[in-house]
LUMBAKOL-575362 format. One record per residue (C-alpha): y, z, x; residue in one letter. Coordinates in steps of 0.2 Angstrom, whole numbers, padded with zeros to 4 digits, always signed. Last residue first. Example, Ala and Ser with C-alpha at 12.3 -4.5 7.8 and 13.67 -1.06 7.14 Angstrom:
BEGIN
-0005+0036+0068S -0022+0039+0062A 
This chain:
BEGIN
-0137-0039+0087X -0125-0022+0081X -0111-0033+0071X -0125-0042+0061X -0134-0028+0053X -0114-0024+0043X -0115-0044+0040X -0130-0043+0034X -0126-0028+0023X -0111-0033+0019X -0093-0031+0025X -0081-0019+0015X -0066-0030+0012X -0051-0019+0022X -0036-0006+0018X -0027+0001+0031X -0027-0016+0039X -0011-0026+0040X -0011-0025+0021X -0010-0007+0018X +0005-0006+0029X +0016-0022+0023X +0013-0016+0006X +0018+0004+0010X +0033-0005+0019X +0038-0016+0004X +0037-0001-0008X +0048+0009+0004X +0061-0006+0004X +0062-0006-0013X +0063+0010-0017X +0078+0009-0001X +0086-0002-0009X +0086+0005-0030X +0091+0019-0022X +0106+0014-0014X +0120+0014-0027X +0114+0032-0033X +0117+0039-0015X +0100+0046-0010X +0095+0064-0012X +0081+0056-0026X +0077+0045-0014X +0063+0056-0010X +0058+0063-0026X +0055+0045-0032X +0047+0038-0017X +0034+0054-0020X +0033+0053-0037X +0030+0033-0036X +0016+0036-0022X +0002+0036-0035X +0006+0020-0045X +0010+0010-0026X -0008+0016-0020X -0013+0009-0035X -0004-0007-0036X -0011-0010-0020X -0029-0009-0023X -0027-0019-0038X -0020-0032-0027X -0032-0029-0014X -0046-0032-0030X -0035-0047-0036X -0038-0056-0017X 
């Protein structure tokens, strides 16, 4: 669980210019929302299966018996 978490935080470091240049045109009372909100949706996208444990060797041989 800590390394999707480091996952995440990472993603979320690198997007940060993006999120900030696009609410950038947002009303000033509204921003801290909708950064918000973009922040949750990246989080709710990564962890429905954007990002997955990469299986193991057996486990890898295993899905083609």
């Amino acid at each position: 669980m800590k390394q999707q978490e480091r996952r995440l935080t990472e993603i979320i470091i690198q997007m940060e210019p993006k999120i900030r240049k696009s609410i950038a045109n947002t009303s000033s009372q509204e921003r801290d929302d909708l950064e918000q909100e973009i922040k949750l949706k990246i989080i709710e996208i990564v962890t429905k299966g954007v990002i997955k444990d990469t299986p193991g060797f057996w486990e890898f041989k295993k899905s083609f018996d």
